[in-house]
C-alpha positions as CSV (number, residue, x, y, z in Angstrom):
1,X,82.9,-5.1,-20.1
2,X,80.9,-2.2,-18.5
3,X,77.6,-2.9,-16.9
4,X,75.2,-0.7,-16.3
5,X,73.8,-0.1,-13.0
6,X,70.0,0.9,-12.7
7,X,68.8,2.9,-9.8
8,X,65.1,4.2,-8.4
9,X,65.0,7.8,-9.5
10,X,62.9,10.2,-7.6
11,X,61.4,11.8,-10.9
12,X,58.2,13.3,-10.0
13,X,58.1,14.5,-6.3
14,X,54.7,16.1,-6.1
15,X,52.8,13.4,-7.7
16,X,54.9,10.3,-5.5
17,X,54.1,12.7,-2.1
18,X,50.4,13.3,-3.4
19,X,49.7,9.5,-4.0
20,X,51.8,8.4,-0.5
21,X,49.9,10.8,1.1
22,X,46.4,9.4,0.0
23,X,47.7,5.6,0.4
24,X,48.8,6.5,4.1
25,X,45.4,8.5,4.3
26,X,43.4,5.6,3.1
27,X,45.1,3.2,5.7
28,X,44.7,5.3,8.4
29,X,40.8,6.1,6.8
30,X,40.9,1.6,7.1
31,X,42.4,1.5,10.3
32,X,40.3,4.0,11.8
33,X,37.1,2.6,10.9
34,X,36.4,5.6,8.4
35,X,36.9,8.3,11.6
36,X,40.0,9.8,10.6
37,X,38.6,9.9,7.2
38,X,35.2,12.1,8.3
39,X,37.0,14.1,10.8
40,X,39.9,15.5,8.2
41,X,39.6,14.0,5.1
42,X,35.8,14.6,4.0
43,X,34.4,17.4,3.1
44,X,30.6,18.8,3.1
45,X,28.8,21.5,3.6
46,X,30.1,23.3,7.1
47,X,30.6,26.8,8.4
48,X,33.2,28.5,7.3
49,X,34.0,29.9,11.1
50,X,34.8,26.8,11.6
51,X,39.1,26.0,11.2
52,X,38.4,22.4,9.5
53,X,36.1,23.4,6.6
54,X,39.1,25.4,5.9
55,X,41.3,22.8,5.6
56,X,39.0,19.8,4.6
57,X,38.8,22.1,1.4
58,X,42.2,21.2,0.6
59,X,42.9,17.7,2.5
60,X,39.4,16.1,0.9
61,X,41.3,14.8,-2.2
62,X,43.7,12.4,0.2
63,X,40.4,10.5,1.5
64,X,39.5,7.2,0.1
65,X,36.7,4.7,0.9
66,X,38.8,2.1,0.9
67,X,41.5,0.5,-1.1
68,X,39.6,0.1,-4.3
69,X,38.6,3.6,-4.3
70,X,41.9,4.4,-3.6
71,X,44.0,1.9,-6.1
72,X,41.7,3.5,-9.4
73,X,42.7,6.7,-8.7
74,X,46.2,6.4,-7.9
75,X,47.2,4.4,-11.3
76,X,46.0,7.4,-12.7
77,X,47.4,10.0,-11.2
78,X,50.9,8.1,-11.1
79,X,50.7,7.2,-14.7
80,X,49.5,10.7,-15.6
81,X,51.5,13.2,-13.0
82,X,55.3,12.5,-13.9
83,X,55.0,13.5,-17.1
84,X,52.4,16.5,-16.5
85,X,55.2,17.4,-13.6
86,X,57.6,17.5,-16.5
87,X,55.5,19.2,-19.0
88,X,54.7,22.4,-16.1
89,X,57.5,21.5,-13.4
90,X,56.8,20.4,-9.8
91,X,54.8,23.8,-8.6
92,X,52.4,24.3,-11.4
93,X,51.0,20.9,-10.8
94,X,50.7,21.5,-6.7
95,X,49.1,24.3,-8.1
96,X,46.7,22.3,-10.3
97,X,46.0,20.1,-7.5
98,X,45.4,22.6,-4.9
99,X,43.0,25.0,-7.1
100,X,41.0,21.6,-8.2
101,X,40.5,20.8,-4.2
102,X,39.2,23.9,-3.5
103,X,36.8,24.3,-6.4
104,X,35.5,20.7,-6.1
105,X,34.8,21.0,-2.6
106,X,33.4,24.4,-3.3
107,X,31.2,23.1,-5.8
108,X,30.0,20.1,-4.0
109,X,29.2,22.2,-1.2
110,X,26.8,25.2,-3.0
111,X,25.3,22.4,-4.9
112,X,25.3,19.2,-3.0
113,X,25.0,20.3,0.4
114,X,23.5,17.1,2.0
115,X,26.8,15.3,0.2
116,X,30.2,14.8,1.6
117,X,32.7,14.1,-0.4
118,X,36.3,12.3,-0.6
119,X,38.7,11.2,-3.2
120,X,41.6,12.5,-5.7
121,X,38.7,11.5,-8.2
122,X,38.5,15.0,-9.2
123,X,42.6,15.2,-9.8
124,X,42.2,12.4,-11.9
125,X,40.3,14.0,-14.6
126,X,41.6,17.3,-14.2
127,X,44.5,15.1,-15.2
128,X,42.9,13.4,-18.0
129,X,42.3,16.9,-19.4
130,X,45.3,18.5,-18.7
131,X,47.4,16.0,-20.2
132,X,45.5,16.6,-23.4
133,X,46.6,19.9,-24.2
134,X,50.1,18.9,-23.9
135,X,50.5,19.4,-27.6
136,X,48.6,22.3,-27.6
137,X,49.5,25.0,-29.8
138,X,48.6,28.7,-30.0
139,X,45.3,29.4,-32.3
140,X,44.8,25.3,-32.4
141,X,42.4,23.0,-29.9
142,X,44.1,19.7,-29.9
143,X,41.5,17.0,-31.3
144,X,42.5,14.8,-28.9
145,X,41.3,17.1,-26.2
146,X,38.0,17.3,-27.9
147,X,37.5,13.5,-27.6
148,X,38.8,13.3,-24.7
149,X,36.5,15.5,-23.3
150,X,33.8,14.3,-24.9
151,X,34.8,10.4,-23.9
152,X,35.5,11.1,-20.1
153,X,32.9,13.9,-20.0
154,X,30.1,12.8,-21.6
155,X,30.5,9.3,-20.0
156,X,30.4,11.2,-16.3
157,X,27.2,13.2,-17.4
158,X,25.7,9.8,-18.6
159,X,26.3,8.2,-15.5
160,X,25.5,11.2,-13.5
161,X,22.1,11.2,-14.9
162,X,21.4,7.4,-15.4
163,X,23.0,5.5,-12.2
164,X,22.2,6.0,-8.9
165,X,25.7,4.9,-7.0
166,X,28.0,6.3,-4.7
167,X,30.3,8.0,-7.2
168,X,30.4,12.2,-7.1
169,X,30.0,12.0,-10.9
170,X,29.8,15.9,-11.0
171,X,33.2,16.2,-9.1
172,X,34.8,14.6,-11.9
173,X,32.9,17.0,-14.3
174,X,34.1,20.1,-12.4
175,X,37.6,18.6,-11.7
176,X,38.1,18.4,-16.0
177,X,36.9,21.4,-16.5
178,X,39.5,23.1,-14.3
179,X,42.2,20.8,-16.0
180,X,41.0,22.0,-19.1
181,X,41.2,25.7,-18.5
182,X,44.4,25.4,-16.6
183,X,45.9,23.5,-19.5
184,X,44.6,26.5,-21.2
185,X,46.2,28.7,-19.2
186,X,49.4,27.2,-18.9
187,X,49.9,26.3,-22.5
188,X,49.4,30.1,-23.4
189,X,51.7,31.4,-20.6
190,X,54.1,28.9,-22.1
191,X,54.0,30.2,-25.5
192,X,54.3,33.8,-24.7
193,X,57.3,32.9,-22.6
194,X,59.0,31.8,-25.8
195,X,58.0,34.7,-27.8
């Protein structure tokens, strides 16, 4: 009788490395007492002569406030990422995650600038949206992206406007919106590679 033997696959490498590095973030964030976390891992409104509003564009997204924070946004993204890494491949969705850092912190710093902000909250629905045009076909808008979009997005604009909390409800606005156009993007790429 032949048994089979199981064994851990490493099958999405840049979402595993993006949620260890925001668990390892978040402890060191814990650890610290929140000052690693505002030093490297925030972002807000800084000069741009200055080397670390450079990189807190991109390293923002690792920072939590705490495990909670932390634990919502990671069963997300590691629910969500393996199969949007094999949809795109491994670089496209760097890419994705890159391009929504830089435009969230961007964002939050023309139009929040009293604000700092921290938290893969803005991958997770640029996630959300992304992963509903994964059926997307040229000349079509998937209906599930329409509710989605109008679930997760109207439910952020609702919130935004009603509840006074600690939660960057406009960050997860912007971060959909550039899942949505680079789901967009990428599915009409795809389909003109094909042709």
């Amino acid at each position: 009788m032949n048994k089979t033997k199981f064994h851990i696959t490493l099958n999405a490498p840049v979402t595993l490395t993006f949620a260890a590095a925001c668990f390892i973030v978040t402890l060191l964030g814990i650890f610290s007492g929140g000052r690693i976390t505002q030093a490297a891992f925030m972002t807000w409104r800084a000069s741009f002569r200055h080397p670390m509003t450079w990189l807190r564009l991109f390293t923002h997204v690792l920072g939590h406030d705490g495990m909670a924070h932390f634990v919502g946004n990671a069963s997300y993204i590691l629910l969500l990422g393996p199969m949007l890494e094999e949809k795109y491949g491994s670089g496209k969705l760097a890419a994705v995650i890159a391009l929504t850092a830089v435009v969230t912190a961007l964002v939050n710093m023309l139009l929040f600038p009293h604000t700092a902000l921290c938290g893969a909250s803005g991958i997770v629905f640029a996630f959300i949206l992304l992963t509903s045009f994964t059926g997307f076909k040229d000349g079509e808008i998937p209906l599930t992206f329409i509710l989605v979009a109008v679930i997760f997005l109207g439910q952020q604009i609702v919130e935004g406007i009603t509840l006074r909390d600690n939660v960057a409800n406009f960050t997860h606005i912007v971060g959909g919106l550039v899942g949505a156009g680079c789901g967009f993007v990428l599915n009409r790429a795809g389909k003109q590679e094909i042709s």
